[in-house]
LUMDO-39347 format. One record per residue (C-alpha): x, y, z. Coordinates in steps of 0.02 Angstrom, whole numbers. Each point is the difference from the previous one (the first is absolute). Layout:
N
+--------+--------+--------+
|      x |      y |      z |
+--------+--------+--------+
|      X |      Y |      Z |
...
+--------+--------+--------+
//
This chain:
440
+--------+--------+--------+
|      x |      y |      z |
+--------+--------+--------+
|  10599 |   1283 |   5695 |
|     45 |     58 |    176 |
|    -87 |    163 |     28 |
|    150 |      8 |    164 |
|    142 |     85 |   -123 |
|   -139 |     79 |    -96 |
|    -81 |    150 |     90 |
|    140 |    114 |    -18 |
|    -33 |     -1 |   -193 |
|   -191 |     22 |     30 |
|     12 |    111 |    115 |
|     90 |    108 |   -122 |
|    -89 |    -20 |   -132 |
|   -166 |     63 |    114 |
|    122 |    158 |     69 |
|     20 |     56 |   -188 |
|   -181 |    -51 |    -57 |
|    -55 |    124 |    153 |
|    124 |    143 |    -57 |
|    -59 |      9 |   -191 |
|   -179 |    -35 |     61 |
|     -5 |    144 |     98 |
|    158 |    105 |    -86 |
|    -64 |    173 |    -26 |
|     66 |     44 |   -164 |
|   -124 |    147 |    -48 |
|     64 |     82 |    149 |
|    175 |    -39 |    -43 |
|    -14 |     57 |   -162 |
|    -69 |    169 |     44 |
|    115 |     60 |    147 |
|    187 |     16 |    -33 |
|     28 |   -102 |    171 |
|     67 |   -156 |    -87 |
|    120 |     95 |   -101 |
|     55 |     95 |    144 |
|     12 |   -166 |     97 |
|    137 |    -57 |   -151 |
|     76 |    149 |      8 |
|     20 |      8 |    199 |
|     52 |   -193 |     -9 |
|    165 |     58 |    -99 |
|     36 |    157 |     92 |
|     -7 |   -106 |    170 |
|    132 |   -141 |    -85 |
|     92 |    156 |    -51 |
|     13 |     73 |    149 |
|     46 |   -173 |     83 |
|    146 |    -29 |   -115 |
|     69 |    161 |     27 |
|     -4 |      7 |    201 |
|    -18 |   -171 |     51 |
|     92 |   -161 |   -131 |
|    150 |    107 |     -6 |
|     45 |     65 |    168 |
|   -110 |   -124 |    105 |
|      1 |   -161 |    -80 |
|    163 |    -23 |    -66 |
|     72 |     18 |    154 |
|   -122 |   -126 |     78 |
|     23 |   -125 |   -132 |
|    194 |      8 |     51 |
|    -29 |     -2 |    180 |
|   -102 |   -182 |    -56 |
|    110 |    -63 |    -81 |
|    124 |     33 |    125 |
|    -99 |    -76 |    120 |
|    -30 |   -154 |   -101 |
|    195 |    -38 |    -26 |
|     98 |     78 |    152 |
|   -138 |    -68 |    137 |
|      7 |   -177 |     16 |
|   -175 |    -76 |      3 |
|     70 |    -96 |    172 |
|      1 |    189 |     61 |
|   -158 |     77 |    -26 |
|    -81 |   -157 |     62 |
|     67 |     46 |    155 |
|    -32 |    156 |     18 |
|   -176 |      9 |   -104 |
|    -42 |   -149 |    -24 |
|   -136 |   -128 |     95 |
|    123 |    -56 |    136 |
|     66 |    149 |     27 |
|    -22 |    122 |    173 |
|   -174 |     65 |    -26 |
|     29 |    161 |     95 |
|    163 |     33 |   -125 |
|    -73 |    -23 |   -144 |
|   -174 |     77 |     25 |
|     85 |    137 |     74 |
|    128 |     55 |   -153 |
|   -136 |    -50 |   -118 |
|   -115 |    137 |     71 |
|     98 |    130 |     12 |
|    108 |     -7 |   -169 |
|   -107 |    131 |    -87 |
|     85 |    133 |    114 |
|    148 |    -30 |    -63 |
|    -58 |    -25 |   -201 |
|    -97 |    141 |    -64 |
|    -77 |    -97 |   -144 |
|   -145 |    -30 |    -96 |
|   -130 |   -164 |      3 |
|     98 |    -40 |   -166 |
|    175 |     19 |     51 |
|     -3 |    -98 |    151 |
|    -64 |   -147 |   -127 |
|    163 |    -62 |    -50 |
|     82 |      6 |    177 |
|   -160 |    -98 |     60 |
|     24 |   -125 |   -128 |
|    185 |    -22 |     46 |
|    -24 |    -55 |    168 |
|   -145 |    -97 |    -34 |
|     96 |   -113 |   -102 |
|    115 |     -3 |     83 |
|   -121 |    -95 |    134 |
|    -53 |    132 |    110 |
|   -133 |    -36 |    114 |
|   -179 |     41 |   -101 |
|    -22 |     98 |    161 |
|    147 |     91 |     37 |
|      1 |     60 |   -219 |
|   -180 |     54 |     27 |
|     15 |    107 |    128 |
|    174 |     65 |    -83 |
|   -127 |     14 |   -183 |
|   -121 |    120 |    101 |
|    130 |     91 |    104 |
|    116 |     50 |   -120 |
|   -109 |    125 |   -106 |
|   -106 |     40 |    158 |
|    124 |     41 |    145 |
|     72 |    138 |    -95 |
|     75 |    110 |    159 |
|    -36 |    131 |   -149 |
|   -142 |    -10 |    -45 |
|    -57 |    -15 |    174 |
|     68 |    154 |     29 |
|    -82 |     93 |   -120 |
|   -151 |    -72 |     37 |
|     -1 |     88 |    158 |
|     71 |    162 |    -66 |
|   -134 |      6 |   -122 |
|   -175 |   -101 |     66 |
|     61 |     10 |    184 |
|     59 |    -76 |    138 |
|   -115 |   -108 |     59 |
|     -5 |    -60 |   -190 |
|    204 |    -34 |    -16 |
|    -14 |   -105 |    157 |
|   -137 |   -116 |    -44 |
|     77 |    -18 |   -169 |
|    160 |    -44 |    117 |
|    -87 |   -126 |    102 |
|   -111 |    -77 |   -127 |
|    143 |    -19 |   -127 |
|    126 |   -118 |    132 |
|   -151 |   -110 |     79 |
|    -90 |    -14 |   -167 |
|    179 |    -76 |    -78 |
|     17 |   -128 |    167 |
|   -199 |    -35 |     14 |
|     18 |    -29 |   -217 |
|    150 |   -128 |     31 |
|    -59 |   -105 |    150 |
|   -149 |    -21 |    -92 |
|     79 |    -39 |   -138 |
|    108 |   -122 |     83 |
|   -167 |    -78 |    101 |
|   -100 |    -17 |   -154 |
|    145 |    -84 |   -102 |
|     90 |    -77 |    112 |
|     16 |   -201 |    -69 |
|    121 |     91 |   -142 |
|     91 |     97 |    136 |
|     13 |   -197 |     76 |
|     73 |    -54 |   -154 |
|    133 |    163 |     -5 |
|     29 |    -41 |    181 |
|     34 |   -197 |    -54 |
|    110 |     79 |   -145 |
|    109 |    123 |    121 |
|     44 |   -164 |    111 |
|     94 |    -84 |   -149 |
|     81 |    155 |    -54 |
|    181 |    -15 |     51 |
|     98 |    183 |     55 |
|     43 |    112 |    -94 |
|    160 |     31 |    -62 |
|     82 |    143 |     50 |
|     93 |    116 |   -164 |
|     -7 |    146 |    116 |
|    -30 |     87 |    154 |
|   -180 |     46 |     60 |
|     64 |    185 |     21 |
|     66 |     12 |   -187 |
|   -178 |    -81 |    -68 |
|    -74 |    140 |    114 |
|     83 |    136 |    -49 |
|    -28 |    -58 |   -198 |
|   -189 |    -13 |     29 |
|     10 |    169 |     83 |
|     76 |     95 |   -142 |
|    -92 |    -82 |   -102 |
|   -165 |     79 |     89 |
|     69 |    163 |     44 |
|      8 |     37 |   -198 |
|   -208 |    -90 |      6 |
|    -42 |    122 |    118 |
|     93 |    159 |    -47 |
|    -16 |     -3 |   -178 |
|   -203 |     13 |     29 |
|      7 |    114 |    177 |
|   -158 |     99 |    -61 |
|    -17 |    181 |     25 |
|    -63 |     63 |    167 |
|   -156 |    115 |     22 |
|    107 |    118 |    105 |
|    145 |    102 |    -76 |
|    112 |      5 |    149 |
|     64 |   -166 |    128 |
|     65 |   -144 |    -11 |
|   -113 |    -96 |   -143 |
|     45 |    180 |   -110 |
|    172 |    -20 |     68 |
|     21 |   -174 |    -52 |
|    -89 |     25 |   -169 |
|    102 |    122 |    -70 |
|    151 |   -105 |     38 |
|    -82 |   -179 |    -54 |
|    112 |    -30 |   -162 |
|    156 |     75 |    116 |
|    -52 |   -152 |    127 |
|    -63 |   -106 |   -157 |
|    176 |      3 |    -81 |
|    103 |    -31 |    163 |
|   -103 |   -159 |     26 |
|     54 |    -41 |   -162 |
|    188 |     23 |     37 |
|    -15 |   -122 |    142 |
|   -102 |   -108 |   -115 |
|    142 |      4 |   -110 |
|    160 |    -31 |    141 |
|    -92 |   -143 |     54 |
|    -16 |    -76 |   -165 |
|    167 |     21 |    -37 |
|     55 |    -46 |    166 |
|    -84 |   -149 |     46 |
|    -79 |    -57 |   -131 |
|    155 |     20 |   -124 |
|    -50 |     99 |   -146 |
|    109 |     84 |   -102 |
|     65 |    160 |     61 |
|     32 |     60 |   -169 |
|   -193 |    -67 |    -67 |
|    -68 |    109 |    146 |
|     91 |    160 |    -15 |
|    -33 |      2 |   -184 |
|   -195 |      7 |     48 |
|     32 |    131 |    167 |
|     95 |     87 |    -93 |
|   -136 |     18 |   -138 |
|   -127 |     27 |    112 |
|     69 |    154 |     86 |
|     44 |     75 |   -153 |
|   -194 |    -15 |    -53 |
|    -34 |     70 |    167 |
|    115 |    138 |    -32 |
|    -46 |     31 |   -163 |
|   -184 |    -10 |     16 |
|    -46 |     66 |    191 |
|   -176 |     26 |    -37 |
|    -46 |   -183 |    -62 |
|    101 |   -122 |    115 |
|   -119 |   -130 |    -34 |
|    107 |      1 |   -167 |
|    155 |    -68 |    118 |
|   -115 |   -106 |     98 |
|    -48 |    -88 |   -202 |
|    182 |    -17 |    -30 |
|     57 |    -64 |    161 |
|   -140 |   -133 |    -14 |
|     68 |    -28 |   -159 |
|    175 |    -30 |     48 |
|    -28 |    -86 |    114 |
|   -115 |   -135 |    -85 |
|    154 |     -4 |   -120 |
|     98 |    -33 |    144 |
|   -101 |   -138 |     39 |
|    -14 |    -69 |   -174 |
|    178 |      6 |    -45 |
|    123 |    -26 |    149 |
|     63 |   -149 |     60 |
|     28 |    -71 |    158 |
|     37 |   -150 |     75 |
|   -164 |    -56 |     67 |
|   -104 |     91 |   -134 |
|   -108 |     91 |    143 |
|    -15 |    159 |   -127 |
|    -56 |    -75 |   -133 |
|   -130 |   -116 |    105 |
|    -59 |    178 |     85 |
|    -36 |     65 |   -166 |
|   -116 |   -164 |    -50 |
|    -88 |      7 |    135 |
|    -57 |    173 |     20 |
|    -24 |    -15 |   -192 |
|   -100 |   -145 |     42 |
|    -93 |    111 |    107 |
|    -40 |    149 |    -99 |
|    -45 |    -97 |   -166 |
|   -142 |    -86 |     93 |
|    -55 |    165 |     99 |
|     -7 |    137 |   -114 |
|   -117 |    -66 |   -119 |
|   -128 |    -44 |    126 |
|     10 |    187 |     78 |
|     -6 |     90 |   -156 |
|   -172 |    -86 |    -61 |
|    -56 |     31 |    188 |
|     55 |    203 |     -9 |
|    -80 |     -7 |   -170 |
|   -178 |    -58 |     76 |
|     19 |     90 |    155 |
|     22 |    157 |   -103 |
|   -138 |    -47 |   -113 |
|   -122 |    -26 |    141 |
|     67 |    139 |    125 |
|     91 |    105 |    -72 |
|    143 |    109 |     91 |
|    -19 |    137 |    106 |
|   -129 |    124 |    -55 |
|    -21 |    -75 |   -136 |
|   -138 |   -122 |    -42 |
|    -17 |   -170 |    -50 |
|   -157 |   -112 |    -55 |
|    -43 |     -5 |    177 |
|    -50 |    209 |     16 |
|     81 |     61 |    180 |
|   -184 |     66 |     64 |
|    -37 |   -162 |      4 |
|    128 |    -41 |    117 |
|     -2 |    157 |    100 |
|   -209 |    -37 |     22 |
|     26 |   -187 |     47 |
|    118 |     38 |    156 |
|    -77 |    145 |    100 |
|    -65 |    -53 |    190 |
|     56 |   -150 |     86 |
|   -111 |   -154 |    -79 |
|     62 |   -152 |     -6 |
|    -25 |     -1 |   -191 |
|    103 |    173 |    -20 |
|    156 |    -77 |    107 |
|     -7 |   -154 |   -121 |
|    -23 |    106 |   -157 |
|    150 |     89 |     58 |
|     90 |   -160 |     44 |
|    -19 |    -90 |   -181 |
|     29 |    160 |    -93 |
|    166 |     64 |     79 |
|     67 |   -213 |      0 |
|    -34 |     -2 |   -188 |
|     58 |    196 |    -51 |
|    176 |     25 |    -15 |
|     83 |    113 |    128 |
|    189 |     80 |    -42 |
|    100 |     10 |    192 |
|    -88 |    178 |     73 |
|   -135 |     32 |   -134 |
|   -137 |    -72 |    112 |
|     16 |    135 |    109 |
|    -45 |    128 |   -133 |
|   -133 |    -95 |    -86 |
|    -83 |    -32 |    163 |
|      2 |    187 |     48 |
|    -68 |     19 |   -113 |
|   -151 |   -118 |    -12 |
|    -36 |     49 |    180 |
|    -19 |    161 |    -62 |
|   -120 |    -58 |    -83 |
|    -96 |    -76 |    138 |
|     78 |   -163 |     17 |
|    -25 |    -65 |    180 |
|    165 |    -33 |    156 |
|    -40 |   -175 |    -17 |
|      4 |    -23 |   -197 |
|    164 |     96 |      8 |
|     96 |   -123 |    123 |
|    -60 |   -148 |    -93 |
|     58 |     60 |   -166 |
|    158 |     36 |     66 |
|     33 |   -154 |     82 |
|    -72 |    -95 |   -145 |
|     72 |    108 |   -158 |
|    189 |     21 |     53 |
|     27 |   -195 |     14 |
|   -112 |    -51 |   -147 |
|    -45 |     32 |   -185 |
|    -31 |   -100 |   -151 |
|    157 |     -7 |    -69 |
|     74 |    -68 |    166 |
|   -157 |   -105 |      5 |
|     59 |    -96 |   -155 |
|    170 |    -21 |     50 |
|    -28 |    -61 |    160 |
|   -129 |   -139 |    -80 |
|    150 |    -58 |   -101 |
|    123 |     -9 |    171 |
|   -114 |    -86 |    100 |
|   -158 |    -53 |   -105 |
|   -186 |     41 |     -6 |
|    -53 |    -51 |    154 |
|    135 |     62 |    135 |
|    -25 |    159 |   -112 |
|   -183 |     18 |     34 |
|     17 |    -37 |    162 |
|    128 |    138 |     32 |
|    -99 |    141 |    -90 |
|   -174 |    -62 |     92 |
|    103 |      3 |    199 |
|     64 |    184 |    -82 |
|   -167 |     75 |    -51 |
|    -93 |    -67 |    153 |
|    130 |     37 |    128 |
|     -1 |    185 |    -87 |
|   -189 |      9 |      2 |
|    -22 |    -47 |    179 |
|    149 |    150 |     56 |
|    -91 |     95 |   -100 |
|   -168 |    -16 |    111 |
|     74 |      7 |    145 |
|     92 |    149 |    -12 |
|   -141 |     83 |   -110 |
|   -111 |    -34 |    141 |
|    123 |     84 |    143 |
|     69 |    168 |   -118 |
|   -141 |     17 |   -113 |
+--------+--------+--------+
//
């Protein structure tokens, strides 16, 4: 026997010996915590399903599966991948979280796209951490609400953290970026079905709906955010006119096959103003239909359906068993999990070194919804929670959790994976000193 391939069994085996050996079951049994913990574990996947699979990743799954059949792999090697201009791609991987206002779960299937696709390991890190954590948003309300001086280290952190992540990324992987850059050389070009600018504007409806569909609700009842809010399904449904000229335009669907499902749609919108996520169901429904059932010459619908199928059967049940722990163990929002919140609250006051890593490892593995961190950590400074703690829980939370945790390990394996959350959590602990030690 070769004890090399077998200390990951022992290893577990000791790990649950531990647990039972030390499980406190007569304090278990007499508190109600563990049933509460249950209870808050379905409440939290509740509460997912309804604001997050149907509005956020749907629309993510399609924009990867897009990706995966109308961007040549030729394409986002050169833009993304190894050989490509290090400044380019560095540079729109950092800063694509202003643009999508999502959550460390939705930007999952858009990371796995282009990684596949043969993006540079760099270039898809820094786009993994930047997407949930550059959130212009967010930001914003960050400053509104745990000021100024907050909202811009959050700023500053957020787009060096994503380029520091991927170069180091890149640096401490870099024989498999060798082989990717050996692979783009024997890749011949791409063909061309269509114009860069139609692609473009495809991708861009396709986003707009992303990002309107989930605009959040701003703290302030008047400007623009309040402005733009009340008018998101407005904006939301003209994306999805465009969405649906283009695909009849360029892409050659049926006229009739999409005017059966606009037309459907705006009558649920008409008919039900109060609910439009009811017309945002059907449309998604149509238009997998559409996908399903038309024909076309080169059978690109069809293919886009597969593949963001592809994508969502191999997602979702990895992030609902990591809501369901995450709820178990933390609960949501005043409300508490097996881990009580006093705890948490008492482990992160000052500036130690030990309450900036505490706050690290517990915002990477909770799971934060797109502007709920700024609430939650109101109000846990409230509660005496240090400057310091606070920064590196929000650059740590945003971009992590253990459902994307899970998902990511299946993308890119177990050890890129812990090597990604380690650079996050130290990287977030070490802001979280430094500007402890100049604002606290």
């Amino acid at each position: 026997m070769t004890w090399k391939n077998e200390w990951k069994p022992l290893l577990a085996i000791v790990a649950v010996f531990v647990a039972l050996y030390y499980l406190p079951v007569d304090w278990l049994q007499e508190s109600e915590r563990v049933e509460n913990a249950l209870w808050e574990a379905l409440h939290l996947a509740k509460w997912y399903a309804q604001e997050h699979v149907l509005l956020c990743l749907v629309p993510a799954f399609f924009i990867a599966g897009a990706v995966g059949v109308f961007v040549s792999q030729a394409a986002v090697m050169k833009y993304l991948g190894p050989k490509a201009n290090k400044v380019l791609a560095y540079g729109v991987a950092s800063v694509s979280g202003s643009i999508l206002a999502v959550c460390s779960c939705t930007i999952l299937p858009l990371f796995a796209g282009i990684y596949r696709m043969g993006a540079g390991l760099g270039p898809a890190s820094a786009f993994l951490y930047s997407g949930p954590a550059i959130n212009i948003l967010a930001i914003v309300l960050t400053a509104a609400v745990l000021g100024t001086e907050m909202g811009i280290a959050r700023a500053v952190g957020a787009v060096s953290f994503s380029v520091i992540i991927g170069l180091l990324m890149h640096l401490f992987f870099r024989n498999e970026e060798l082989e990717k850059m050996a692979a783009a050389a024997a890749l011949p070009e791409p063909e061309v079905k269509r114009p860069l600018w139609q692609n473009a504007l495809f991708f861009a409806a396709m986003v707009g709906i992303l990002v309107f569909a989930n605009w959040g609700k701003p703290t302030e009842p008047t400007g623009l955010w309040q402005m733009i809010y009340s008018s998101k399904w407005l904006i939301t449904g003209l994306f999805s006119l465009a969405l649906a000229v283009i695909l009849v335009l360029w892409f050659k669907v049926s006229p009739w096959r999409m005017g059966f499902i606009a037309l459907s749609t705006l009558t649920l919108a008409m008919v039900l103003p109060s609910h439009p996520e009811v017309a945002f169901v059907a449309a998604t429904i149509g238009l997998t239909v559409l996908l399903t059932t038309g024909r076309d010459d080169d059978g690109e619908m069809g293919e886009w359906f597969d593949t963001s199928w592809d994508f969502a059967k191999k997602i979702l049940p990895l992030l609902l068993w990591g809501v369901l722990i995450a709820g178990a163990l933390l609960g949501r929002p005043d409300h508490e999990g097996l881990i009580p919140s006093d705890w948490i609250a008492g482990l992160v006051g000052g500036n130690s070194l030990w309450a900036n890593l505490f706050a690290s490892v517990v915002g990477a593995f909770m799971y934060f919804a797109t502007l709920t961190e700024v609430p939650i950590l109101q109000g846990l400074i409230g509660a005496g929670m240090g400057k310091g703690p606070a920064l590196a829980l929000l650059l740590a939370g945003p971009a992590l959790s253990l459902p994307n945790m899970l998902v990511i390990r299946s993308v890119m394996g177990t050890k890129k994976t812990v090597v990604f959350v380690l650079l996050v959590i130290i990287m977030a602990t070490i802001s979280g000193l430094i500007y402890g030690a100049v604002y606290d």
